[in-house]
C-alpha positions in Angstrom: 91.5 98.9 110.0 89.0 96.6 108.2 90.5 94.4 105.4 88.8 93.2 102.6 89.4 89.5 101.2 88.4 90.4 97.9 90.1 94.1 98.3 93.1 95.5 98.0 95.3 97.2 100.9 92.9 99.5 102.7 94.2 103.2 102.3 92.5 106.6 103.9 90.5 107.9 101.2 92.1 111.7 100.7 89.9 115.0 101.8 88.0 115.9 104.8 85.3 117.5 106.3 83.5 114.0 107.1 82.0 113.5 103.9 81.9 110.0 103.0 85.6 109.3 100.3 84.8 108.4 96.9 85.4 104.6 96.3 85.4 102.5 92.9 84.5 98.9 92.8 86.3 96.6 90.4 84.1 93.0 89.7 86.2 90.4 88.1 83.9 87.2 86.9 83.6 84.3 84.1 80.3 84.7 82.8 77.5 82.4 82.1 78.8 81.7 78.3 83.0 81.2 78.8 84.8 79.9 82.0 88.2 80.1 80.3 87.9 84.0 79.9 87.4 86.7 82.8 85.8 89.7 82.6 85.9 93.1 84.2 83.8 95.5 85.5 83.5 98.4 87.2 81.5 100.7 89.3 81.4 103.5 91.5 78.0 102.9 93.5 79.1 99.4 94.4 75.5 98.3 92.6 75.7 99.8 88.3 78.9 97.8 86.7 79.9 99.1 83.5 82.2 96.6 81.2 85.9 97.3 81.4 87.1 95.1 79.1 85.4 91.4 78.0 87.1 88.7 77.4 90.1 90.4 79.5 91.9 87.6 80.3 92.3 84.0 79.4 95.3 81.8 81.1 97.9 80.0 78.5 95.4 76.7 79.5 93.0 75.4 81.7 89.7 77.7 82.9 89.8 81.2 84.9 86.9 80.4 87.2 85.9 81.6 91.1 88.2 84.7 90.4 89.5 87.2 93.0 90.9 90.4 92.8 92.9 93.0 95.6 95.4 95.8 94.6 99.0 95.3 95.9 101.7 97.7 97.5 103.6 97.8 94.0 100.0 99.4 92.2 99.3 96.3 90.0 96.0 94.4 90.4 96.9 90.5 91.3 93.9 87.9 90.5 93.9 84.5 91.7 91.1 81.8 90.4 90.6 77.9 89.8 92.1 75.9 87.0 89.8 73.2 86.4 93.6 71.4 86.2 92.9 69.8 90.1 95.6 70.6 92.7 96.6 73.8 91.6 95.4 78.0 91.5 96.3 79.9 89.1 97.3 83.6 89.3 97.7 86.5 87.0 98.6 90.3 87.2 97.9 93.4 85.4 98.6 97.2 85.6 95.6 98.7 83.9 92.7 96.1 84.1 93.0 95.1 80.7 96.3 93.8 79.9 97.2 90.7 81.9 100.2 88.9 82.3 99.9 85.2 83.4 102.6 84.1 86.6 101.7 79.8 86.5 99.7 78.0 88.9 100.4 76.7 92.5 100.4 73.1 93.3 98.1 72.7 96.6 98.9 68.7 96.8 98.0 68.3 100.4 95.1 68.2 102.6 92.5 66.9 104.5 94.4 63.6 105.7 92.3 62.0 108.8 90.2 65.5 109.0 86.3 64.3 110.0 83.8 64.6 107.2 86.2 64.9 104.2 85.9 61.3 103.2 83.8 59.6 100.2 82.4 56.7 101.5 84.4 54.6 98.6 86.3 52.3 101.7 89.7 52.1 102.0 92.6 53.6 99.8 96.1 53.1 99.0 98.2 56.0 100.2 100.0 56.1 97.6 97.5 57.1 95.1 94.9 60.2 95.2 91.4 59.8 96.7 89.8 60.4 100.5 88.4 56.5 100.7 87.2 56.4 104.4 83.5 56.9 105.4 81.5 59.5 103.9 81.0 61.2 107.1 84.6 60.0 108.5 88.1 60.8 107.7 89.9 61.4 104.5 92.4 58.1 104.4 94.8 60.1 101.4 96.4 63.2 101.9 96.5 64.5 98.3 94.7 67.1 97.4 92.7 66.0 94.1 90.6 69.7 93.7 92.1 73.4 94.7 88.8 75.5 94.5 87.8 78.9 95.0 90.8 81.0 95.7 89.9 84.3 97.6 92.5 87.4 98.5 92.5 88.5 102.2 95.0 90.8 103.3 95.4 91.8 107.4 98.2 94.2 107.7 101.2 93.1 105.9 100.0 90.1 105.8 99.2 88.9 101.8 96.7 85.2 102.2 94.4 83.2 100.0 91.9 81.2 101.5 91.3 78.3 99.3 88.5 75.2 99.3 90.1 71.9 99.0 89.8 68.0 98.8 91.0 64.6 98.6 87.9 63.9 96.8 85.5 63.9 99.5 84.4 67.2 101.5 85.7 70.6 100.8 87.7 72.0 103.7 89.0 75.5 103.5 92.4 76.6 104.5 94.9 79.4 104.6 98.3 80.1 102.9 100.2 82.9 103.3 102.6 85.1 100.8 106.5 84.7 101.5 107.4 87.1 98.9 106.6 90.3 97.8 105.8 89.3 94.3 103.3 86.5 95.7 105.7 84.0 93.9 105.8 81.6 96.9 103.8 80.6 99.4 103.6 78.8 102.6 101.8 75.3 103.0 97.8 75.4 103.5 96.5 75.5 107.1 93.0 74.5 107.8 90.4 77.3 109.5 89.5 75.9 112.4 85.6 75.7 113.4 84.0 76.2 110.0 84.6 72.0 109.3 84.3 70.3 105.9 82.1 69.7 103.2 82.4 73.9 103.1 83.2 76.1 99.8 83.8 79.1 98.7 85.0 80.2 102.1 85.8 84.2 102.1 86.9 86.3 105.1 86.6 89.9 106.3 88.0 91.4 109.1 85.6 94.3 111.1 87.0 95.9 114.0 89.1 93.1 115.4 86.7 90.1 114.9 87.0 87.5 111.6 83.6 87.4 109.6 84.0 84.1 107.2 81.1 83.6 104.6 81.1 80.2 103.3 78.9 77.8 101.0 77.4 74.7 103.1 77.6 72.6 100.0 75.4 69.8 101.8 72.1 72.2 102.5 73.5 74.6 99.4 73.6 78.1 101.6 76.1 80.5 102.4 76.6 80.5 106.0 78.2 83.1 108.2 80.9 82.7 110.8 83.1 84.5 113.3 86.3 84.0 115.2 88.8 86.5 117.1 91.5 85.6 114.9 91.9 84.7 110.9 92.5 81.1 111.4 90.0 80.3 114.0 88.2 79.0 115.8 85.2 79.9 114.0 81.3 79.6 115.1 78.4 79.9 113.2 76.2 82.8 113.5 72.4 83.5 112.0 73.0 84.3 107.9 71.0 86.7 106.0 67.9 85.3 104.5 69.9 84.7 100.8 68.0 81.5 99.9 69.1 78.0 98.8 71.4 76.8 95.9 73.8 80.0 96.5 77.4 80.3 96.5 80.7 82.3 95.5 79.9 85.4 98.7 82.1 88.4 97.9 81.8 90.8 100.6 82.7 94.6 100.6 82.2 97.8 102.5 80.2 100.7 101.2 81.3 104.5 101.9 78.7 105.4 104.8 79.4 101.8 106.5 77.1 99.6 104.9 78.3 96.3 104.2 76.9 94.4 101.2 77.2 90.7 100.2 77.0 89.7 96.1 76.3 86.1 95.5 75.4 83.1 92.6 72.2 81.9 92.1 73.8 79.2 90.1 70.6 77.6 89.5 68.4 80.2 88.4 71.3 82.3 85.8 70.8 85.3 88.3 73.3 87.1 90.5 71.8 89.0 94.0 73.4 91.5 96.6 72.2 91.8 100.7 73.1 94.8 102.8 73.6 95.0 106.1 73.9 98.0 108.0 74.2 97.1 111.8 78.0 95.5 111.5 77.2 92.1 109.7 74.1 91.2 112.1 71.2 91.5 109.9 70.8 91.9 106.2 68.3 93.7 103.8 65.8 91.3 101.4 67.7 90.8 98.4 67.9 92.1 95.0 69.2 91.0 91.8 72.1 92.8 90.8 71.2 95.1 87.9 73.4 94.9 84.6 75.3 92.0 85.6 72.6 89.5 86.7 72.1 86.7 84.5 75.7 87.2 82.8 78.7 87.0 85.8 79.2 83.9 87.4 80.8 83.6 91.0 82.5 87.1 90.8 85.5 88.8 92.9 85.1 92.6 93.9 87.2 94.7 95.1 87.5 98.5 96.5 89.9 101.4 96.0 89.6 104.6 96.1 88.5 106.4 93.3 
């Protein structure tokens, strides 16, 4: 069964006959103007988003960026997203869409200690205090986390994760922690994904058949980049990307009804938002196009499937 980071529990679709099941696609994002609201969207081609409600959440403090969406087994909608407050996530829930109820943030505080390439080049630190010191190409020398970025939903099976991107102050690595409670209330300490190395962002996962596709920001060279491993925490190697272009990041990946997979990304630089399609099993993608509607107003979006 292929699960979706950025989707809920994958269900069979209802009816038969081998026509394709009618899907709806949910797009949570902060938009260009406001990073301490979210917005939601909606649409049922996977490519026309219609406003659900504006301005549908905003957390008791701090920002609601990088926000990600999946439906859980109790039928409410569960987002996760970055603070801006430094160690932490932040996560929300909601029946409807529009009425959110805020359930506190997560300290992340470690990571990264002695991992290659997640230093700052600033020499040596105490221990004691937060900061990755070491070579800029070396080790972190702390092991607090000083930024929590980019939460992303991926469920396999039972399973309930977020892969998040994080740092002592030097490279972004991203890791994995899992949900030890049905209510996603607590959570197991972060575990590095092997393979995909630091100075990486953004990272989100899809499973297809039984290999691990992980999409992930290059923040040195400023492309997403693709991976793939046999299981969800590694190892991962690199595989040929899509031709998406440079200064991209936030990937949210999903599944169309006859197959197709399609990838929606930021061109943070340029105020515009583009989708790639890809309809041999994540080998080669389509040109891209700018996302119609939403382009030039969502910022690093989370979507999500159901059916309709």
């Amino acid at each position: 069964m292929v699960m979706l980071a950025v989707a809920a529990l994958s269900v069979a679709a209802p009816g038969s006959s081998g026509a394709d099941p009618a899907w709806k696609y949910t797009m949570v994002a902060f938009s260009n103007d406001s990073d301490p609201n979210m917005d939601v969207y909606q649409s049922a081609d996977a490519t026309n988003f219609d406003a659900v409600q504006l301005s549908a959440y905003q957390p008791p403090s701090g920002l609601v960026r990088d926000p990600s969406i999946f439906r859980h087994t109790d039928g409410s909608y569960y987002i996760t997203y970055t603070t801006g407050g430094g160690a932490e996530i932040g996560f929300a829930r909601s029946s409807d869409l529009v009425n959110w109820t805020p359930m506190g943030s997560w300290p992340v505080p470690f990571c990264c200690f002695l991992m290659p390439g997640t230093g700052d080049g600033k020499g040596p630190v105490n221990p004691l205090f937060s900061g990755s010191a070491g070579f800029q190409d070396g080790p972190s020398l702390s092991p607090f986390t000083t930024k929590a970025w980019a939460p992303e939903w991926f469920v396999d099976g039972n399973s309930v994760n977020v892969i998040l991107s994080m740092s002592t102050g030097g490279g972004f690595v991203p890791y994995l922690m899992t949900a030890l409670d049905p209510g996603l209330t607590r959570w197991s300490m972060p575990v590095p994904l092997a393979g995909i190395g630091a100075d990486r962002i953004d990272t989100t996962v899809v499973k297809v058949g039984a290999t691990y596709h992980a999409f992930t920001k290059n923040e040195t060279k400023k492309v997403i980049e693709h991976a793939v491993a046999p299981t969800l925490l590694g190892p991962y190697s690199f595989v040929p990307p899509g031709d998406w272009g440079t200064l991209r990041e936030g990937p949210a990946v999903v599944e169309l009804p006859d197959g197709t997979w399609r990838i929606y990304y930021d061109a943070y630089t340029e105020g515009k938002y583009f989708y790639s399609d890809s309809t041999d099993g994540l080998n080669t993608w389509s040109a891209p196009q700018e996302l119609p509607g939403v382009s030039g107003i969502v910022r690093h979006a989370g979507v999500m499937r159901e059916p309709a």
